[in-house]
OpenMM code with the backbone's topology and positions (N, CA, C; nanometers):
from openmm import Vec3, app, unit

residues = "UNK UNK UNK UNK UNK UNK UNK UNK UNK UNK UNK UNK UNK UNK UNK UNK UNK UNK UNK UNK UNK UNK UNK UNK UNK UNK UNK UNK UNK UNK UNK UNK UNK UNK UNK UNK UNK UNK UNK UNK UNK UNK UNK UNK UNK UNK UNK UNK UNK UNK UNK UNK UNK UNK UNK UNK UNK UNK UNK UNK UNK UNK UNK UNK UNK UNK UNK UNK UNK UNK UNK UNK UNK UNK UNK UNK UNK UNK UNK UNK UNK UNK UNK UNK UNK UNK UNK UNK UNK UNK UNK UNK UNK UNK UNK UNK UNK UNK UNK UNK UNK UNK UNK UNK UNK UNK UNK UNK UNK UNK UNK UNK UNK UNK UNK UNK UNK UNK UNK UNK UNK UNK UNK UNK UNK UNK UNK UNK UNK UNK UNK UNK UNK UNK UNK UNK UNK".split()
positions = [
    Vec3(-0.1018, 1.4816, 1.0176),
    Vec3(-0.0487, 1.4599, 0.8840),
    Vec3(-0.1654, 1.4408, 0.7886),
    Vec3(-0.2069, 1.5098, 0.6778),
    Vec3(-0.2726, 1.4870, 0.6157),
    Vec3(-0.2066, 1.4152, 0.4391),
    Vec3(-0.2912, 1.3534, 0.3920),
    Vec3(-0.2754, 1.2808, 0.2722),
    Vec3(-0.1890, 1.3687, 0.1620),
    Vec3(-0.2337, 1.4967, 0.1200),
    Vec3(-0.1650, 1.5781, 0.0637),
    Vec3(-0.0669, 1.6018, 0.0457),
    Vec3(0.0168, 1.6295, 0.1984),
    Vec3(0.1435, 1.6204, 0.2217),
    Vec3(0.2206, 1.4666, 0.2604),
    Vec3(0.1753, 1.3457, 0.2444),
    Vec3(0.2343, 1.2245, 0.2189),
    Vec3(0.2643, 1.2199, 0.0414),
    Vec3(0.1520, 1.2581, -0.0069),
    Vec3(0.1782, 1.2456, -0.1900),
    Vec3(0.2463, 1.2985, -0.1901),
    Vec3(0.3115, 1.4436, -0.1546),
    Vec3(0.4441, 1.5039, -0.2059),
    Vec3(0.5762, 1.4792, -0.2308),
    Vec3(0.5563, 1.3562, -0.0768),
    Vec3(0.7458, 1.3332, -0.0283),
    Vec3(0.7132, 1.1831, -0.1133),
    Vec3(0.5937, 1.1325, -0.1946),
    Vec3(0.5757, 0.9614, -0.1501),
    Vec3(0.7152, 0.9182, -0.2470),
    Vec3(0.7704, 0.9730, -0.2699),
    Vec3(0.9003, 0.9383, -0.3837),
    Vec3(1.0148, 0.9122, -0.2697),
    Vec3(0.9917, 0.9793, -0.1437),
    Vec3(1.1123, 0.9638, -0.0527),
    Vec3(1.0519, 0.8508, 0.0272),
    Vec3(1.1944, 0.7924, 0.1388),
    Vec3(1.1978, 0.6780, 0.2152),
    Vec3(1.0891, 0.7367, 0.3477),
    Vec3(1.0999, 0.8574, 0.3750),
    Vec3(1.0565, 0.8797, 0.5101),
    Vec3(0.8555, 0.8715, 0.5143),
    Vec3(0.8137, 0.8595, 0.3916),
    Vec3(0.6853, 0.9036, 0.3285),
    Vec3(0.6250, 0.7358, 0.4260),
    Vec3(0.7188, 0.6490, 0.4104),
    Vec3(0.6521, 0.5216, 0.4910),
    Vec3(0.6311, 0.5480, 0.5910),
    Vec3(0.6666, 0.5997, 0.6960),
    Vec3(0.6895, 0.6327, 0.8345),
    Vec3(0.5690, 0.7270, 0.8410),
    Vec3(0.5487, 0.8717, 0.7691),
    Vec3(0.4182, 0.8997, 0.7473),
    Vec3(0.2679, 0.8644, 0.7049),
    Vec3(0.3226, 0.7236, 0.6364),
    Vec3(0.1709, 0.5909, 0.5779),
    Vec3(0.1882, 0.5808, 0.7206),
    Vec3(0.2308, 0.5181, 0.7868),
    Vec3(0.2247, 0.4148, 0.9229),
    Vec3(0.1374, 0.5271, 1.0127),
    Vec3(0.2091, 0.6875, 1.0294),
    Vec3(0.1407, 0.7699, 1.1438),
    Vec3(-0.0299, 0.8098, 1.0757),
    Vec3(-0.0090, 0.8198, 0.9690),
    Vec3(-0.1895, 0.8244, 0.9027),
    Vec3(-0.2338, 0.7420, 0.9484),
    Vec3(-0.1777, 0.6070, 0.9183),
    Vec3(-0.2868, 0.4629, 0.9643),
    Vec3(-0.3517, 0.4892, 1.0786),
    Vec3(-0.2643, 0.5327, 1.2008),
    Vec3(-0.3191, 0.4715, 1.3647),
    Vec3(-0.3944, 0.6376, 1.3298),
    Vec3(-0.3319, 0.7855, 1.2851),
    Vec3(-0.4394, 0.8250, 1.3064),
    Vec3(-0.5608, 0.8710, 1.2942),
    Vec3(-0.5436, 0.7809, 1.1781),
    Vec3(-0.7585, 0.8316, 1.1009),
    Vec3(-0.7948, 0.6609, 1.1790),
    Vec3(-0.7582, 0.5861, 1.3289),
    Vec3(-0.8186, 0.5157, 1.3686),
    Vec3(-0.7700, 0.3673, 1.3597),
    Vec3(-0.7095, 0.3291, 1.3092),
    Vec3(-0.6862, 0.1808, 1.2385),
    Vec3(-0.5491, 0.1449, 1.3023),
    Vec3(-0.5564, 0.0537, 1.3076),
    Vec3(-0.4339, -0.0546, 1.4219),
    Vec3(-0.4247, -0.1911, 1.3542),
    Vec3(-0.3492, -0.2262, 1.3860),
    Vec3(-0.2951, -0.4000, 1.3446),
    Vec3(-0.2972, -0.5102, 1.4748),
    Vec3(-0.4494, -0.4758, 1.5727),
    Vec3(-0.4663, -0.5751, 1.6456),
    Vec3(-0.4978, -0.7189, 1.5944),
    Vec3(-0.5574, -0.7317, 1.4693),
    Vec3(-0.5922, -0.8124, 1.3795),
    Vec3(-0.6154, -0.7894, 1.2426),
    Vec3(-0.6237, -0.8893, 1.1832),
    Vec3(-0.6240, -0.8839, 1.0074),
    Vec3(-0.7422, -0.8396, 0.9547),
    Vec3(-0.7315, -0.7706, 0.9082),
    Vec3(-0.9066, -0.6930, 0.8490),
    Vec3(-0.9098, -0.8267, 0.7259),
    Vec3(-1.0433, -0.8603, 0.6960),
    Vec3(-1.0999, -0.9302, 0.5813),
    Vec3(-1.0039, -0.9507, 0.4723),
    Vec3(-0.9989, -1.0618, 0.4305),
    Vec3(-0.9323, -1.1003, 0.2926),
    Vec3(-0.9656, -0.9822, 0.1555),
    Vec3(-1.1173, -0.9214, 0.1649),
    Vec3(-1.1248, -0.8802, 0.0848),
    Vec3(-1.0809, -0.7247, 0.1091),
    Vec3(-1.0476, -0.6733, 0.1936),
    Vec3(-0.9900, -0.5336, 0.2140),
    Vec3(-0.8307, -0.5540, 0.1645),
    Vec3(-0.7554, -0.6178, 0.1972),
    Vec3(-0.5741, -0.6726, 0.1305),
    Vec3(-0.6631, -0.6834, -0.0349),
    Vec3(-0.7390, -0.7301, -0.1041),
    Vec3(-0.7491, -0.7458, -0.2232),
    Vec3(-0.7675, -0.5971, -0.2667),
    Vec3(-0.8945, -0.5034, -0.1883),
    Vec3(-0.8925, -0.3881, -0.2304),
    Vec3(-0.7607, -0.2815, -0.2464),
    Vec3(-0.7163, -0.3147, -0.1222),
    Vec3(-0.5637, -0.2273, -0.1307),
    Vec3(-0.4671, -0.2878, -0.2588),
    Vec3(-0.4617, -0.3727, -0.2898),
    Vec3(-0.4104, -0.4322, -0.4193),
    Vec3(-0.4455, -0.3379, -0.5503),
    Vec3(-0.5804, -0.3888, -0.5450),
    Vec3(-0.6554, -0.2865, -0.6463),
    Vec3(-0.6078, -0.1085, -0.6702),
    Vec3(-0.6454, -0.0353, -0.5275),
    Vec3(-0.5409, 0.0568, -0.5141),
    Vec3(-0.4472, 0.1057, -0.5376),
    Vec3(-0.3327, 0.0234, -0.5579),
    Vec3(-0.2141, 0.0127, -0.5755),
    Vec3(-0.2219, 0.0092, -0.7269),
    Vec3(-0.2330, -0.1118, -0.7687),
    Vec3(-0.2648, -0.1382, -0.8991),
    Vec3(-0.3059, -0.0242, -1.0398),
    Vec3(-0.4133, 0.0426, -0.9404),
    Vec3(-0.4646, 0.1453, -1.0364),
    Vec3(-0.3475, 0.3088, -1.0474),
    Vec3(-0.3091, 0.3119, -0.9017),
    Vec3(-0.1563, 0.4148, -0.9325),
    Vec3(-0.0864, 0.3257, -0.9855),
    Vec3(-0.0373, 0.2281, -1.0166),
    Vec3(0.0307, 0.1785, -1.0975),
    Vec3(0.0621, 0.2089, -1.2085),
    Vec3(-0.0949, 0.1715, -1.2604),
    Vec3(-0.1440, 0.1998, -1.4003),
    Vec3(-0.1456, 0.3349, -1.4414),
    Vec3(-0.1636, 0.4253, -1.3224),
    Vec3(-0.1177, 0.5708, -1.3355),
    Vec3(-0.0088, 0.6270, -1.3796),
    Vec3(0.0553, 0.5404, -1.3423),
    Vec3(0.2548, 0.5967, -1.3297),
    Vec3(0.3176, 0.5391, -1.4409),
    Vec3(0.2979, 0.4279, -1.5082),
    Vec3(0.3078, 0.3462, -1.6490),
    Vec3(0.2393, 0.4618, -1.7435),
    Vec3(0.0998, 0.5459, -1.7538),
    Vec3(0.0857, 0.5910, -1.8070),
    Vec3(0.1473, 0.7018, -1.8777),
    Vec3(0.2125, 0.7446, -1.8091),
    Vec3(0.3268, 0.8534, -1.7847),
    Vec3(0.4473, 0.8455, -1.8909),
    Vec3(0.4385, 0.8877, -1.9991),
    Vec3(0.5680, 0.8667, -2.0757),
    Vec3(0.6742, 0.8700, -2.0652),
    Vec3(0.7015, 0.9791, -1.9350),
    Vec3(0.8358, 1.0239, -1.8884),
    Vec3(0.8683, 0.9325, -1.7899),
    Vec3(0.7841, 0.8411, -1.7453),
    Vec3(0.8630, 0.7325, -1.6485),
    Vec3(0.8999, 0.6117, -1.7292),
    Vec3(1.0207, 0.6089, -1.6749),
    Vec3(1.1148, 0.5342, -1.7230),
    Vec3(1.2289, 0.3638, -1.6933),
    Vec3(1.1318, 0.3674, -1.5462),
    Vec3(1.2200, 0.3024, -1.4027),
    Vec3(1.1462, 0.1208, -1.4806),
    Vec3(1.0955, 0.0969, -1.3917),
    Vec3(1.0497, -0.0630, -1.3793),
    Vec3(0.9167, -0.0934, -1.5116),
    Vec3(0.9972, -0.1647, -1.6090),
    Vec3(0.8629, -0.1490, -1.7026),
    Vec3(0.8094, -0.3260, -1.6604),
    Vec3(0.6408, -0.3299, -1.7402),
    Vec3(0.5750, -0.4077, -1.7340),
    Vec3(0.5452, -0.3962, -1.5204),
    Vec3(0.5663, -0.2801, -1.4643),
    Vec3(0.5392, -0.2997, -1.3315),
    Vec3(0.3675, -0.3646, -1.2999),
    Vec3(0.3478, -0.4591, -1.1681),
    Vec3(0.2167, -0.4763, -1.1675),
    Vec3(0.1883, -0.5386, -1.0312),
    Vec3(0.0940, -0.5594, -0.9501),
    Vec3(0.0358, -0.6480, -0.8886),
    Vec3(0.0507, -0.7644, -0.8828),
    Vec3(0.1305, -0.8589, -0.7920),
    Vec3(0.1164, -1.0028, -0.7980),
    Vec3(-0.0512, -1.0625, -0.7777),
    Vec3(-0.1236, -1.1191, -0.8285),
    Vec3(-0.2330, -1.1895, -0.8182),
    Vec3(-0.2203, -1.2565, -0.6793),
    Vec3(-0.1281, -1.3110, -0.6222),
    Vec3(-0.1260, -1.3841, -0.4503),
    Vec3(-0.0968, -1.3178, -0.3800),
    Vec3(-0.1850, -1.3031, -0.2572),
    Vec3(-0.1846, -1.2336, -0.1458),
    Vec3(-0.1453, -1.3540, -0.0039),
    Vec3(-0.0446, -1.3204, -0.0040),
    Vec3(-0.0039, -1.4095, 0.1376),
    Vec3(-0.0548, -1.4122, 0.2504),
    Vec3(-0.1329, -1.4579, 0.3646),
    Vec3(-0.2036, -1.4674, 0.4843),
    Vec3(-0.1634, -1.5323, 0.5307),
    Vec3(-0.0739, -1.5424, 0.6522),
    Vec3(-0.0421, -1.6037, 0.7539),
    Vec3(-0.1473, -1.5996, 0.9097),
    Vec3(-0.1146, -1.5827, 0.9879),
    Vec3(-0.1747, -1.5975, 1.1561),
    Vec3(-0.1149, -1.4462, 1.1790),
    Vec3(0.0779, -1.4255, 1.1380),
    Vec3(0.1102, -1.3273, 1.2340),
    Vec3(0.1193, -1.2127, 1.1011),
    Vec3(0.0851, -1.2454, 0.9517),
    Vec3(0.1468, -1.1409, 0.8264),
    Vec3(0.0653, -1.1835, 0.7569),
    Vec3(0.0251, -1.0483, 0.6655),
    Vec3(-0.0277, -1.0654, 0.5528),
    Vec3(0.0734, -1.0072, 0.4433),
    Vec3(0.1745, -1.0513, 0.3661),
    Vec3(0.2112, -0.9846, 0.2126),
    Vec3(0.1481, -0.9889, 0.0750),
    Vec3(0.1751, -0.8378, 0.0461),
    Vec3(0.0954, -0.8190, -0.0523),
    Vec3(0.2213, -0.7986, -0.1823),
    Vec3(0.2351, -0.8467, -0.2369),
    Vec3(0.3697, -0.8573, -0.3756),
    Vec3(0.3452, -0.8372, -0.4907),
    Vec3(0.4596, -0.7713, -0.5418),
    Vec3(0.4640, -0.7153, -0.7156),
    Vec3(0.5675, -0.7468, -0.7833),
    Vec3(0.5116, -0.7464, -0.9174),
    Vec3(0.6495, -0.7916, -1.0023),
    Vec3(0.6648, -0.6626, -1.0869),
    Vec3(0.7808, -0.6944, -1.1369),
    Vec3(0.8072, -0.6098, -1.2978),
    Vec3(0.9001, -0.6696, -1.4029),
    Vec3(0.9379, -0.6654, -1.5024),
    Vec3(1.0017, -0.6707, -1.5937),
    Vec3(1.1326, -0.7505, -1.5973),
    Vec3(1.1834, -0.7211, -1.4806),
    Vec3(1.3150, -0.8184, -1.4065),
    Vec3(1.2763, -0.8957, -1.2555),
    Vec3(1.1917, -0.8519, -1.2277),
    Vec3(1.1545, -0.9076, -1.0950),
    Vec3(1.0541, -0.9940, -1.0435),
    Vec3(1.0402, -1.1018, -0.9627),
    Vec3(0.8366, -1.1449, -0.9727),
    Vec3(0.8670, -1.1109, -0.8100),
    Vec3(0.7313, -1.1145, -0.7433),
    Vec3(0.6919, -1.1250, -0.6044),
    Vec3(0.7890, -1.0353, -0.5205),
    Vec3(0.8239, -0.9157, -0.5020),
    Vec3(0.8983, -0.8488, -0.4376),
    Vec3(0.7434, -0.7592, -0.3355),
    Vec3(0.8120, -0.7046, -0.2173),
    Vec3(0.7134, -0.6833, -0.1486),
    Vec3(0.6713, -0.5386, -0.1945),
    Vec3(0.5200, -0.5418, -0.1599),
    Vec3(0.4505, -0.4122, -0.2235),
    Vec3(0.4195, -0.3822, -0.0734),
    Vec3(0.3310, -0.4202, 0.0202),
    Vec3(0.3158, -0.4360, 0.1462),
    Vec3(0.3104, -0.5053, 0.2252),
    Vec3(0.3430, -0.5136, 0.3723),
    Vec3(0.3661, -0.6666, 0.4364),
    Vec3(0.2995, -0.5540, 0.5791),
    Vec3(0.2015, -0.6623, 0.6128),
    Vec3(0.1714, -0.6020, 0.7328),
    Vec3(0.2016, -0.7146, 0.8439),
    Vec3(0.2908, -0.6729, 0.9480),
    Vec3(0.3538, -0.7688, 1.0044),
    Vec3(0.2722, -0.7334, 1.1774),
    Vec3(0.1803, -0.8370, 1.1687),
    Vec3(0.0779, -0.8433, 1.3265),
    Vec3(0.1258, -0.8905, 1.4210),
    Vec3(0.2538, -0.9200, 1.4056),
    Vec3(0.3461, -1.0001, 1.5508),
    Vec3(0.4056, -0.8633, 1.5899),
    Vec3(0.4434, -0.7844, 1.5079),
    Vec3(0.5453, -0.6757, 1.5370),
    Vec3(0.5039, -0.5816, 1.5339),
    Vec3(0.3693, -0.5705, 1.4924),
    Vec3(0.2818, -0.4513, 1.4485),
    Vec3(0.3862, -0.3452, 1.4000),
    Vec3(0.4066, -0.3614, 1.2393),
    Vec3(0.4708, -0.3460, 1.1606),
    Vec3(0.4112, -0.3030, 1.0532),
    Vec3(0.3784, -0.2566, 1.0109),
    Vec3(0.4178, -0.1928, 0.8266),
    Vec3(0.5025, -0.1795, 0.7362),
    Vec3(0.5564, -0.2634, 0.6463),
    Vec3(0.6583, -0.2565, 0.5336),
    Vec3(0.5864, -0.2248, 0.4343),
    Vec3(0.6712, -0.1420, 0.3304),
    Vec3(0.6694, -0.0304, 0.2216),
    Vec3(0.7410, -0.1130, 0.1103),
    Vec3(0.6984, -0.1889, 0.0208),
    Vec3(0.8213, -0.1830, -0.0740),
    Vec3(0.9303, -0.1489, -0.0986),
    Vec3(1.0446, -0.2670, 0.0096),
    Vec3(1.1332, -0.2093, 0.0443),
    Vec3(1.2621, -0.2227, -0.0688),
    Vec3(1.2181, -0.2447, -0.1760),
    Vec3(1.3445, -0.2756, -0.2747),
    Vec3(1.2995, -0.1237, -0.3664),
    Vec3(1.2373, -0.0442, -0.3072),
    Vec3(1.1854, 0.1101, -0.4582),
    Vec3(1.2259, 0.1822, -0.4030),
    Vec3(1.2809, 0.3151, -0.4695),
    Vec3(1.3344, 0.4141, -0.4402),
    Vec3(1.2776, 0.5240, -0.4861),
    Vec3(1.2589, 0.6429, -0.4787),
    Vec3(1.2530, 0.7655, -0.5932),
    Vec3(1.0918, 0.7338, -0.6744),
    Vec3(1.0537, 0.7441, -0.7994),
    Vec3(0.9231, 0.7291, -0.8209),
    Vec3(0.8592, 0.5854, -0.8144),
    Vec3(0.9669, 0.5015, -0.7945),
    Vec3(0.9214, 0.3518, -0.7707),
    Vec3(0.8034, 0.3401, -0.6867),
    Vec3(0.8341, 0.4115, -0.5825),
    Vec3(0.7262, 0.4633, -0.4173),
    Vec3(0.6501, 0.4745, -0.4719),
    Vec3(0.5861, 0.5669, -0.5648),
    Vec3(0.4936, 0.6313, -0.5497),
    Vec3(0.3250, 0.5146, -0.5179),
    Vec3(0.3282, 0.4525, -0.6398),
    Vec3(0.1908, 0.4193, -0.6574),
    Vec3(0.1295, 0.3057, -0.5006),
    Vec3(0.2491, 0.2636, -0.4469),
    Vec3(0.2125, 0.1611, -0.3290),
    Vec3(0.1934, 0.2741, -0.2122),
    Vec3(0.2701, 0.3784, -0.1963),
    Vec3(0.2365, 0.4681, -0.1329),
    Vec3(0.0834, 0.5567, -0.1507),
    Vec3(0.0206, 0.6100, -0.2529),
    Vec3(-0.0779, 0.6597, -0.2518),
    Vec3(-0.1656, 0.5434, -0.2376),
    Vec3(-0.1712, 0.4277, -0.3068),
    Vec3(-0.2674, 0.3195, -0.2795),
    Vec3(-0.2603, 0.3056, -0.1360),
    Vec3(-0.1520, 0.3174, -0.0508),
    Vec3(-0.2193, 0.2249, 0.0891),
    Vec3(-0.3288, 0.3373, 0.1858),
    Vec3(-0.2478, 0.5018, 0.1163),
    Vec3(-0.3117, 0.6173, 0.2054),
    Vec3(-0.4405, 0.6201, 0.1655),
    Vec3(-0.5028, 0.6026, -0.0159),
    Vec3(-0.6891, 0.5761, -0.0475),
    Vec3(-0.6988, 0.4609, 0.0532),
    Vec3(-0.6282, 0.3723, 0.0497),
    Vec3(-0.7014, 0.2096, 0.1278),
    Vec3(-0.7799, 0.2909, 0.2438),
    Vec3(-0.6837, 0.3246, 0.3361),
    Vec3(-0.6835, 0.3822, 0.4904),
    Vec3(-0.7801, 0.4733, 0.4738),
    Vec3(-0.7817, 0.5465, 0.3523),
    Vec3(-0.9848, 0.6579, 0.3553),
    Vec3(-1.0634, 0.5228, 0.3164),
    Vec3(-1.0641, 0.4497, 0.2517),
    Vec3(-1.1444, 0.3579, 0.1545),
    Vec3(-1.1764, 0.2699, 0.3065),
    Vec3(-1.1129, 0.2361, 0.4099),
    Vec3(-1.1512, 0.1531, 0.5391),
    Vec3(-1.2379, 0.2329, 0.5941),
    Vec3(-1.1978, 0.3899, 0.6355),
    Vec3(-1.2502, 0.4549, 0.7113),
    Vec3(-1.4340, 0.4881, 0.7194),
    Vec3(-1.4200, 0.5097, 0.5567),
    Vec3(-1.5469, 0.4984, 0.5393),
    Vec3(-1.5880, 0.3588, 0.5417),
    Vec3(-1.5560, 0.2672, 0.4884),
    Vec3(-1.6172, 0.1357, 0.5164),
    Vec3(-1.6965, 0.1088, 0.7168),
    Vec3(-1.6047, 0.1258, 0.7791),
    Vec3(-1.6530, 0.1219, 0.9696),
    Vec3(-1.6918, 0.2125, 0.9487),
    Vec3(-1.6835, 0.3225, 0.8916),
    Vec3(-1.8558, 0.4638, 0.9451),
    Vec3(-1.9589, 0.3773, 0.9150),
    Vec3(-1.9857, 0.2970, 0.7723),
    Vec3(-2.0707, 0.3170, 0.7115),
    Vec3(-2.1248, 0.1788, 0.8216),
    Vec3(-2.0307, 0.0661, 0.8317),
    Vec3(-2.0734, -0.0520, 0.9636),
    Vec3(-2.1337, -0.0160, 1.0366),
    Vec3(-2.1001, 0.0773, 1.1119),
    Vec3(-2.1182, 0.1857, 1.2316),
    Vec3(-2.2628, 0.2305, 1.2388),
    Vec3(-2.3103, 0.2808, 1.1104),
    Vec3(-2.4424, 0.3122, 1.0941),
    Vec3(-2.5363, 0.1993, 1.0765),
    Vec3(-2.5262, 0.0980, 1.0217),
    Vec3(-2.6129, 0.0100, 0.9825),
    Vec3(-2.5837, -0.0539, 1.0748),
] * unit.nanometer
topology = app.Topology()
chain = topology.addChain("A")
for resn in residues:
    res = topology.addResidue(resn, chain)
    for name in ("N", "CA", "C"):
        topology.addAtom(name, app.Element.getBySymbol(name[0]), res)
């Protein structure tokens, strides 16, 4: 599965199920919690398609959409949460390490997806290169 064809469907439900098969296979697993500051980067990520999709005159769905500032860390989960206009703290991503799990923003539908979807697939290049670059040094 390449990235290309996840951006196409990322408006549909099944596009999560394709984030999850990218993850394990450009390498990456949920044996443990990568760094506090990688969940902040994927935020960022997100954030900036965000800001993408707001830009957009013709979208019309969730205004004032954004990034919650708190990132939840537990032992067995990390959630990552967004608000909008009617909503605060709804889930953007929840990576669930008991169940080795991936949740998608499960309250969006249709272009809602989009920006948490392309943010988590840059994260997953944005890691990859991060362990090459470990790897070398």
């Amino acid at each position: 599965m390449n990235k290309e064809q996840i951006f196409e469907i990322a408006h549909k439900q099944e596009s999560s199920d394709l984030c999850r098969e990218y993850f394990k296979e450009i390498g990456l697993n949920l044996e443990k919690q990568f760094p506090k500051s990688y969940y902040e980067k994927l935020s960022e990520l997100i954030q900036e398609e965000i800001d993408f999709l707001l830009a957009d005159e013709t979208y019309q769905m969730v205004k004032r959409l954004r990034m919650n500032n708190k990132i939840i860390y537990n032992k067995d989960c990390v959630e990552l949460l967004t608000d909008g206009s009617y909503f605060d703290k709804r889930e953007a991503i929840t990576f669930d390490l008991y169940n080795k799990f991936i949740g998608f923003c499960g309250w969006a539908s249709g272009c809602n997806r989009i920006p948490y979807i392309k943010g988590f697939v840059k994260w997953c290049d944005w890691i990859k290169e991060q362990l090459k670059w470990i790897k070398k040094n």
